[in-house]
C-alpha positions as a Markdown table, in Angstrom:
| # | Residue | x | y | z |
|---|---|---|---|---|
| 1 | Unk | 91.3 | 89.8 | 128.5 |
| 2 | Unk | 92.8 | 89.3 | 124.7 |
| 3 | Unk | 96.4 | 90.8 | 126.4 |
| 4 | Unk | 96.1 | 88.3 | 129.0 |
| 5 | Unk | 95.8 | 85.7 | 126.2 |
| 6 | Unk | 98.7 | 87.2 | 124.1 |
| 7 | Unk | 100.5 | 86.6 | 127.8 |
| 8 | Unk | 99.8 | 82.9 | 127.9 |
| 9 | Unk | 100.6 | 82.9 | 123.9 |
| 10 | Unk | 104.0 | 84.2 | 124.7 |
| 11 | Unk | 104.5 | 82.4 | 128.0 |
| 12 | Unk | 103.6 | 78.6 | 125.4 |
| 13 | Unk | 106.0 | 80.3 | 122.7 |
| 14 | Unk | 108.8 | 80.7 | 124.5 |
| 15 | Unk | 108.5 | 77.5 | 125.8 |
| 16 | Unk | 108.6 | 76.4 | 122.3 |
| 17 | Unk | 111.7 | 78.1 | 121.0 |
| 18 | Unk | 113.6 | 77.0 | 123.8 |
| 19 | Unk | 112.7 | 73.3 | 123.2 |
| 20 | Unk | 113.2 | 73.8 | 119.5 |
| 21 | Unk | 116.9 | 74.4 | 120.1 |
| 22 | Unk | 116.6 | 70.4 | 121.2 |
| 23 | Unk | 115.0 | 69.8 | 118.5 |
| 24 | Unk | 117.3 | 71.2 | 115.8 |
| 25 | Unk | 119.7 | 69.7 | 118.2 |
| 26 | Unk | 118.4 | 65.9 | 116.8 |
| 27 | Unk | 117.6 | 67.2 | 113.4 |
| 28 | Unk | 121.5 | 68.1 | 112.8 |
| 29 | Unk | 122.5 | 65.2 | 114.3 |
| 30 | Unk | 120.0 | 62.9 | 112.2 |
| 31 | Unk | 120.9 | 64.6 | 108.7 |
| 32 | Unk | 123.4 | 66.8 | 106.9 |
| 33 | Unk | 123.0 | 69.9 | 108.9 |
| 34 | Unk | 122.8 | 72.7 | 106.2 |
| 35 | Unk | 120.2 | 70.3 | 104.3 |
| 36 | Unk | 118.1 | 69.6 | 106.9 |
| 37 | Unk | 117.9 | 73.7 | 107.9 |
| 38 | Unk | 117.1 | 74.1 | 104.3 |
| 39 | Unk | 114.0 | 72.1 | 103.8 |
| 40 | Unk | 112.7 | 73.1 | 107.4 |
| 41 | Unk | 113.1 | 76.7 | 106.9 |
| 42 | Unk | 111.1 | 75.9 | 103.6 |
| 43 | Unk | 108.9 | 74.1 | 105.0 |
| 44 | Unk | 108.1 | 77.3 | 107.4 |
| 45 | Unk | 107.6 | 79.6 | 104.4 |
| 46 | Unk | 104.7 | 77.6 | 102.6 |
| 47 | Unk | 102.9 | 78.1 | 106.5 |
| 48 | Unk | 103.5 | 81.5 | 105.7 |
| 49 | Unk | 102.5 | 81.8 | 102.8 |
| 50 | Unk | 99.3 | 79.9 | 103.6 |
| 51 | Unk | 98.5 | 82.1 | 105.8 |
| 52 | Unk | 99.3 | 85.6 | 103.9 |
| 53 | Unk | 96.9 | 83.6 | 101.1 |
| 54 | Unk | 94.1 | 83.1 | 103.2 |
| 55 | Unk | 94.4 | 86.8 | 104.4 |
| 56 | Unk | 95.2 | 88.4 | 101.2 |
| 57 | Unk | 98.5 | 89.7 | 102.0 |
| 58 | Unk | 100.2 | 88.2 | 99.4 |
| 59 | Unk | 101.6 | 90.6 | 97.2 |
| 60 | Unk | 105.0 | 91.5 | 95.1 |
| 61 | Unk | 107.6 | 93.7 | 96.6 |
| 62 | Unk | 108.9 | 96.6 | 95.5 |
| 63 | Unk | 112.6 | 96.9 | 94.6 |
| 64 | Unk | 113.4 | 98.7 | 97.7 |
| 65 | Unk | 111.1 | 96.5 | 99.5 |
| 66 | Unk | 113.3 | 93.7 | 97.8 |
| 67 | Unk | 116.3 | 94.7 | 98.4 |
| 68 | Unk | 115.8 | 94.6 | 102.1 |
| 69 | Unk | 114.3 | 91.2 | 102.2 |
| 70 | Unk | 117.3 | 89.8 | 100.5 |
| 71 | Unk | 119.4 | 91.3 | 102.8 |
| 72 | Unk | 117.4 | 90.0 | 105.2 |
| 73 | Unk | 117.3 | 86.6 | 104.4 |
| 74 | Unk | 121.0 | 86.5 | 103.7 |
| 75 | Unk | 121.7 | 87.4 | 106.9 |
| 76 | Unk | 118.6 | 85.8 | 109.2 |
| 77 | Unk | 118.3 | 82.8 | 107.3 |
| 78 | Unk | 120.9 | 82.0 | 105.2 |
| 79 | Unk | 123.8 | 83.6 | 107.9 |
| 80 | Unk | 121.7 | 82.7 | 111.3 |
| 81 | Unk | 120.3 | 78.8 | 110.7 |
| 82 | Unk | 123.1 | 77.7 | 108.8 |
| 83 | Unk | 125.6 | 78.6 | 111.2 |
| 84 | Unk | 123.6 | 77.2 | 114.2 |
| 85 | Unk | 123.0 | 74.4 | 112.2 |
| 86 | Unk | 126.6 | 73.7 | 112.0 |
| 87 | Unk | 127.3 | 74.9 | 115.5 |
| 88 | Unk | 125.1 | 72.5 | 116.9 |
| 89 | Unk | 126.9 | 69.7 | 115.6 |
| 90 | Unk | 130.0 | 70.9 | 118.0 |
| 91 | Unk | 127.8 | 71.8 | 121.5 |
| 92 | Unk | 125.7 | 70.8 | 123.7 |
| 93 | Unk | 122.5 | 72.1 | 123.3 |
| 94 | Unk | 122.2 | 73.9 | 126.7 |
| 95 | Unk | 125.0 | 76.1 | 125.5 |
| 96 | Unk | 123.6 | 76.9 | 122.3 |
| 97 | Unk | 120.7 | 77.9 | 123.9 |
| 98 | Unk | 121.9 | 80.1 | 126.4 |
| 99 | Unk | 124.3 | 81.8 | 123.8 |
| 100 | Unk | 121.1 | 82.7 | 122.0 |
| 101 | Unk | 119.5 | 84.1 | 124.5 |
| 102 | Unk | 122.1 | 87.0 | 123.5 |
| 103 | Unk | 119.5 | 88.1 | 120.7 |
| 104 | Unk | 117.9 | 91.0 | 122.3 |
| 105 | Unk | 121.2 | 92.2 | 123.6 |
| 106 | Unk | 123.0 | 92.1 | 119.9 |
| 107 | Unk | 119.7 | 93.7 | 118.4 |
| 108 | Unk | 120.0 | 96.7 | 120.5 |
| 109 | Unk | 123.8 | 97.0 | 120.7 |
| 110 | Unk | 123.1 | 97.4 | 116.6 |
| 111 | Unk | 120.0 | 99.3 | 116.8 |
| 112 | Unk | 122.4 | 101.5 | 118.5 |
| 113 | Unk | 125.4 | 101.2 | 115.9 |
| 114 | Unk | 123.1 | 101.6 | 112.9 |
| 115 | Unk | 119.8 | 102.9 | 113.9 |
| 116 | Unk | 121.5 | 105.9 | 116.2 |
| 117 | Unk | 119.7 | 105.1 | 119.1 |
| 118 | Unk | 121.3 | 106.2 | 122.3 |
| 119 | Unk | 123.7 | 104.1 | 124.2 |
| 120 | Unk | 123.3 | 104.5 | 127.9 |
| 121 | Unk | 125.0 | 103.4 | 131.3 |
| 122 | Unk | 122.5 | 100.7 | 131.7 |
| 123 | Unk | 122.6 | 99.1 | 127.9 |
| 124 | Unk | 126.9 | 98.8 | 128.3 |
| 125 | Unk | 126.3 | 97.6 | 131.6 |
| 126 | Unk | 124.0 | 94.8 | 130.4 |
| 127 | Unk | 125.9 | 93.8 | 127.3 |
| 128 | Unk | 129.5 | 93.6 | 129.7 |
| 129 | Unk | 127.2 | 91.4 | 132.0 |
| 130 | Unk | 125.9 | 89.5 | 129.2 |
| 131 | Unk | 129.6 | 88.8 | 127.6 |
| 132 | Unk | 130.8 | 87.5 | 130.7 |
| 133 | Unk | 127.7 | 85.4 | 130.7 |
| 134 | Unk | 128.8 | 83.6 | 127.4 |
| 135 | Unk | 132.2 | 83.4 | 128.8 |
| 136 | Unk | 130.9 | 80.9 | 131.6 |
| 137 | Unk | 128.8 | 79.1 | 129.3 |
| 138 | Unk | 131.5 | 78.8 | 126.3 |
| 139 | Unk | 134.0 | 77.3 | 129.7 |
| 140 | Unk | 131.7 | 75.3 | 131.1 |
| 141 | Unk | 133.4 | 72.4 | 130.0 |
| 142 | Unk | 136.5 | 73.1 | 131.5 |
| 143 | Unk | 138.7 | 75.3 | 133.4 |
| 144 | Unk | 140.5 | 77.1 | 130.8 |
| 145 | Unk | 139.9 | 78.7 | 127.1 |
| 146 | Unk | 140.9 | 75.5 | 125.6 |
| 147 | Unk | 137.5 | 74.4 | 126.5 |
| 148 | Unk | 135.7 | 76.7 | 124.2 |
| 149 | Unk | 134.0 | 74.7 | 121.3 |
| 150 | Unk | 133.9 | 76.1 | 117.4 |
| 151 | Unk | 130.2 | 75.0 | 117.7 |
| 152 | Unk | 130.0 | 77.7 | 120.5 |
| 153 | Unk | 131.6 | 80.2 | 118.2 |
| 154 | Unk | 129.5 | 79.7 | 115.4 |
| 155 | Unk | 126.3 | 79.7 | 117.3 |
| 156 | Unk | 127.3 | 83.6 | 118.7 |
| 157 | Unk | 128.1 | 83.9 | 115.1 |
| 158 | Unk | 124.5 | 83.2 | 114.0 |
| 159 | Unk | 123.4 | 85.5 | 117.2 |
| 160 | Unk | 124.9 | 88.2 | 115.5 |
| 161 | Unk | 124.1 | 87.3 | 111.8 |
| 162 | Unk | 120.5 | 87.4 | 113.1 |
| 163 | Unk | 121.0 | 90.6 | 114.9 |
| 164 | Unk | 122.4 | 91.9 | 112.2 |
| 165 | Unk | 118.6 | 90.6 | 110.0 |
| 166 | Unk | 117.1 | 92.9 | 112.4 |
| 167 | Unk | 118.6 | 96.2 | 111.2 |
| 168 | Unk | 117.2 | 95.2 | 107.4 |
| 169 | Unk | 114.0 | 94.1 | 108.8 |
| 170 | Unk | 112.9 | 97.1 | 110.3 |
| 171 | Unk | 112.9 | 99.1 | 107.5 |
| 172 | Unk | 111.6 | 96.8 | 105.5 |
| 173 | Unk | 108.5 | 96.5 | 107.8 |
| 174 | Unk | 108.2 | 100.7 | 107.1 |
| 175 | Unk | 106.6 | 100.1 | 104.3 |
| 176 | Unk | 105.4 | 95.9 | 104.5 |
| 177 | Unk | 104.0 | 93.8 | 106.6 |
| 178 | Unk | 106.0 | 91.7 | 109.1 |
| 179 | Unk | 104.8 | 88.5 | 108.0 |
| 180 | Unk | 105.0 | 88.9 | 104.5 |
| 181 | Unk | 108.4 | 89.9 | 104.7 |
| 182 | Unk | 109.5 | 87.1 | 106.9 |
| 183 | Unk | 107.5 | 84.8 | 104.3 |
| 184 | Unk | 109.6 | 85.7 | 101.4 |
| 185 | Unk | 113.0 | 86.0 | 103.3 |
| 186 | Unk | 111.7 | 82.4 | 104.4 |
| 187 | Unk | 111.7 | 81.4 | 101.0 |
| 188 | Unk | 114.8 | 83.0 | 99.4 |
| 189 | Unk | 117.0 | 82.0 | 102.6 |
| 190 | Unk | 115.5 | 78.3 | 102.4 |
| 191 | Unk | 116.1 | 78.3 | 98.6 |
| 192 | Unk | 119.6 | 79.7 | 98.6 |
| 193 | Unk | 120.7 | 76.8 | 101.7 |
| 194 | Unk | 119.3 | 74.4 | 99.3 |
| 195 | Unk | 121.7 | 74.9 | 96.6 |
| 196 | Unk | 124.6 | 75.7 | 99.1 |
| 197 | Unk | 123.6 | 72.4 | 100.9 |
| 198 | Unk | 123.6 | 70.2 | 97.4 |
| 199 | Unk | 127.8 | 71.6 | 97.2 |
| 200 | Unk | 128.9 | 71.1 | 100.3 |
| 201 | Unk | 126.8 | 68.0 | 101.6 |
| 202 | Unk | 126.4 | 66.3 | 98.0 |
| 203 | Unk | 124.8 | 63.2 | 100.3 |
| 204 | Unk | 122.7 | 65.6 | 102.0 |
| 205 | Unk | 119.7 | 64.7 | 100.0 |
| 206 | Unk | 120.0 | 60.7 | 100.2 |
| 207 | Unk | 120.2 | 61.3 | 103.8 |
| 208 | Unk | 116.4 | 62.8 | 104.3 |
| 209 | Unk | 115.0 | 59.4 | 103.4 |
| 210 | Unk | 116.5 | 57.4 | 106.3 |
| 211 | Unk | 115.1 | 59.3 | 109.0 |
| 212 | Unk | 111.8 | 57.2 | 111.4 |
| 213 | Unk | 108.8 | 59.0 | 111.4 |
| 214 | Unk | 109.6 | 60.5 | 115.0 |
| 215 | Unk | 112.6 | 62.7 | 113.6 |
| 216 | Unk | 110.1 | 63.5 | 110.6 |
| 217 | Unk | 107.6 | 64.4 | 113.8 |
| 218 | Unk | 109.8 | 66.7 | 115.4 |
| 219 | Unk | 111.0 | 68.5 | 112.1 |
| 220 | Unk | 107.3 | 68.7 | 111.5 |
| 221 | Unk | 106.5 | 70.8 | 114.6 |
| 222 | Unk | 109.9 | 72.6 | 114.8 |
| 223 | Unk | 109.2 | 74.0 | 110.8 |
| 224 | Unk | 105.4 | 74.9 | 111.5 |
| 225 | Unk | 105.5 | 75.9 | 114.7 |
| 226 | Unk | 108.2 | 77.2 | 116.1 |
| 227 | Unk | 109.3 | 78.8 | 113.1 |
| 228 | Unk | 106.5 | 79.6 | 111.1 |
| 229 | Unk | 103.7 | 80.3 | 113.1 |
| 230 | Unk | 106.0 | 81.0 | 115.8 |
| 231 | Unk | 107.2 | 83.8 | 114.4 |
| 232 | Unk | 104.1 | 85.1 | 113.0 |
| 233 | Unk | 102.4 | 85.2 | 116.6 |
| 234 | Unk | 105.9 | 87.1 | 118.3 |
| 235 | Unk | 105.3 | 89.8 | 115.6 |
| 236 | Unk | 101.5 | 90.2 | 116.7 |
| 237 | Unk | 102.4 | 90.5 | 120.0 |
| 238 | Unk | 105.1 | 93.0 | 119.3 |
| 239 | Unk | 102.1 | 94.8 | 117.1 |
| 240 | Unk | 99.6 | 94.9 | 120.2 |
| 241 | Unk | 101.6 | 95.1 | 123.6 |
| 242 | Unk | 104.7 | 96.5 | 122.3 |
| 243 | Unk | 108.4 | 95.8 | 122.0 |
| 244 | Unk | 108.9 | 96.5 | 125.8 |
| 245 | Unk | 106.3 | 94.1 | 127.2 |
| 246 | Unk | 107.4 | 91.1 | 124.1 |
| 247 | Unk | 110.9 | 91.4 | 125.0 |
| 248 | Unk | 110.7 | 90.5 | 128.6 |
| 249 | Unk | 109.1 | 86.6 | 127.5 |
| 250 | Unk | 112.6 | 86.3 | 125.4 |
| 251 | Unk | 114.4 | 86.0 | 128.8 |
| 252 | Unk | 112.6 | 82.9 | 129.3 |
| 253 | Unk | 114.0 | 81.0 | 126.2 |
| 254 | Unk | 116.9 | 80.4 | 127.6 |
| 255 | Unk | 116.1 | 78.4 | 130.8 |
| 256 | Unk | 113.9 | 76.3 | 128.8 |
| 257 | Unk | 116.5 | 75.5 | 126.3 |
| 258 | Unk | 118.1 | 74.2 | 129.6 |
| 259 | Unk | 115.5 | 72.5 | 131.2 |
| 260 | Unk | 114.8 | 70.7 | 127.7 |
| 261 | Unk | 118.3 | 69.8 | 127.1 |
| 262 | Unk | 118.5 | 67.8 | 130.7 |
| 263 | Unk | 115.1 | 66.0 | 130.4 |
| 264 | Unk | 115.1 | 64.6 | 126.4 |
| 265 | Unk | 118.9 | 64.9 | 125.8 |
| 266 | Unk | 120.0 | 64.1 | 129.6 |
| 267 | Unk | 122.6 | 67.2 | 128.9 |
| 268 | Unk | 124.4 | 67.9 | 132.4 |
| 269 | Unk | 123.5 | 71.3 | 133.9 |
| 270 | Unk | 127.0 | 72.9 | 135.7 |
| 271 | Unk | 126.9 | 75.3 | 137.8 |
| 272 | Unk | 129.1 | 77.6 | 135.0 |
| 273 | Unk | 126.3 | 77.7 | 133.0 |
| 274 | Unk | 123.9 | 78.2 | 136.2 |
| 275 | Unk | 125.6 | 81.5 | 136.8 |
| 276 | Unk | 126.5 | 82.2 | 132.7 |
| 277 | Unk | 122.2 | 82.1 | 132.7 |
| 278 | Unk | 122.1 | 84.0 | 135.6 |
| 279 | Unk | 124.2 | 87.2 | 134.0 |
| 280 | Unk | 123.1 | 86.6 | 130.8 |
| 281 | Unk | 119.3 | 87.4 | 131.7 |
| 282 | Unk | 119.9 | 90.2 | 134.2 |
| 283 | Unk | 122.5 | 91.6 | 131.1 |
| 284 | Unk | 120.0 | 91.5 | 128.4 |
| 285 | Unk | 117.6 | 92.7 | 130.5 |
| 286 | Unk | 119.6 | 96.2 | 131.1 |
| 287 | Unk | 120.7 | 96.0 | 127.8 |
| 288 | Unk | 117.3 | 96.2 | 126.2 |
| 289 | Unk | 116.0 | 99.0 | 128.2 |
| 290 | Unk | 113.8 | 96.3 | 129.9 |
| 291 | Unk | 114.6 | 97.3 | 133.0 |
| 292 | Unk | 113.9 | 101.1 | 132.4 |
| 293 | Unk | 111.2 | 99.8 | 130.4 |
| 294 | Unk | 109.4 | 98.5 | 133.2 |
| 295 | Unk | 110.3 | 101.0 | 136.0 |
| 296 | Unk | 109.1 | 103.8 | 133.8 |
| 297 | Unk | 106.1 | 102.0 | 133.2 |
| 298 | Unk | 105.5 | 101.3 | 137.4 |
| 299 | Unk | 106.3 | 105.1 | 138.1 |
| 300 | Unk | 103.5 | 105.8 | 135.1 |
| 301 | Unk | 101.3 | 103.8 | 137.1 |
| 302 | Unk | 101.8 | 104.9 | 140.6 |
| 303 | Unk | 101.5 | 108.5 | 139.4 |
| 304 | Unk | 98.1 | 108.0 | 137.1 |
| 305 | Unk | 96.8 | 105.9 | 140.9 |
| 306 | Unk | 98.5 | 109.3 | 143.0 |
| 307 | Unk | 96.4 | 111.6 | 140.8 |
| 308 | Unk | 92.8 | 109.8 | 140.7 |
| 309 | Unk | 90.6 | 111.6 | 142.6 |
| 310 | Unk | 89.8 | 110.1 | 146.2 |
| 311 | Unk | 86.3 | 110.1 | 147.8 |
| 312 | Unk | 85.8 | 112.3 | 151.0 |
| 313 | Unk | 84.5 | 111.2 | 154.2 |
């Protein structure tokens, strides 16, 4: 019963994340976009660290431990929101969200770089499928290469910055928990766009106090849940079902980045990025080992039912 309900849990975050590209969508558009990303990302860690508060998590890291988390939030905070921030001013939402829907496949292409796990037929098969994916979504709005946005580069560019997070935090989670690492990356990444945001958007700051209360709404559930707790709860599930099982709901962000960009932002759906979805799912798929994944885990189950002992008549 509780791994049905982390199911469901799953099934509503994904739902989530893939609406909260729309919503970061109207955030960037409303205010200075490195700004904005800045006090929502903060606004994230204080949920975190609410929560490592109230269940005594809350401790200081280690200079190893440190190091790591800085690295981290350069990289997954700092490197990732900023430049989706900024690529979302330049594309449509739809694209951005099928472009991130890459994650999975750039974590294990440098799990496999840096972590020395074991590239396989299927994993290059699924990250060539993938890439020609993105190259039907990034020419969707044309017919040739001219088409391509630099809002469509800069969002793979935060794909792979957060990618890239990944590396640093799992071995900072060897020795720390999940969410108290992500509440100080939070923190330090929210900080440090702060003070890069007060250079480069000097009216950044003026901006925040023009916004109506619906744009403050959205911000509101984009920072606590989608980010915040959001984050917190994919971690637990990773925890309790495994990375296998977690990573098959992340296929599902996508499409509802799609189906949210045509019903609030009325975002035309081509049939480009029909098929550039289409590849891009079945290519992360084999490029996580989801595939194997879950035909290892059928044959496990077919031979534990082949070997339970049947009654005589």
């Amino acid at each position: 019963m509780k791994k049905f309900g982390l199911y469901g849990g799953l099934f509503l975050l994904m739902v989530i994340w893939g609406f909260n590209v729309i919503a970061i969508k109207l955030l960037v558009t409303e205010f200075t976009p490195i700004m904005i990303q800045s006090v929502r990302i903060f606004s994230a860690s204080l949920v975190v660290f609410a929560v490592l508060f109230i269940a005594k998590d809350l401790r200081k890291l280690s200079r190893k431990e440190a190091n790591y988390t800085i690295f981290g939030a350069v990289t997954g905070v700092v490197g990732h929101h900023s430049l989706l921030a900024i690529g979302l001013t330049d594309t449509s939402a739809s694209n951005a969200g099928l472009i991130l829907g890459l994650v999975p496949l750039m974590t294990a292409l440098f799990a496999v770089l840096f972590l020395k796990e074991r590239m396989t037929l299927l994993k290059a098969s699924g990250i060539v499928l993938a890439l020609i994916g993105v190259s039907f979504v990034v020419l969707s709005g044309g017919d040739g290469l001219g088409s391509a946005s630099s809002g469509d580069l800069y969002v793979f560019l935060s794909v792979v910055a957060q990618a890239v997070s990944f590396i640093f935090i799992k071995k900072g989670t060897e020795t720390m928990s999940s969410r108290l690492m992500t509440g100080w990356m939070l923190l330090a990444g929210s900080s440090t766009l702060f003070i890069i945001g007060l250079i480069v958007e000097p009216q950044g700051s003026s901006v925040l106090q023009e916004a109506t209360w619906t744009i403050w709404l959205i911000f509101a559930i984009s920072s606590v849940f989608a980010t915040g707790l959001g984050h917190m709860f994919y971690n637990k599930a990773i925890y309790h079902i495994g990375p296998g099982e977690a990573a098959v709901f992340n296929n599902l962000t996508p499409f509802f980045a799609l189906l949210g960009a045509a019903i609030f932002l009325s975002e035309p759906i081509g049939w480009k990025q029909i098929i550039g979805f289409v590849l891009i799912v079945v290519g992360v798929m084999l490029g996580t080992g989801t595939v194997d994944y879950i035909m290892k885990r059928r044959e496990r189950r077919y031979t534990s039912l082949q070997s339970y002992p049947r009654m005589k008549g």
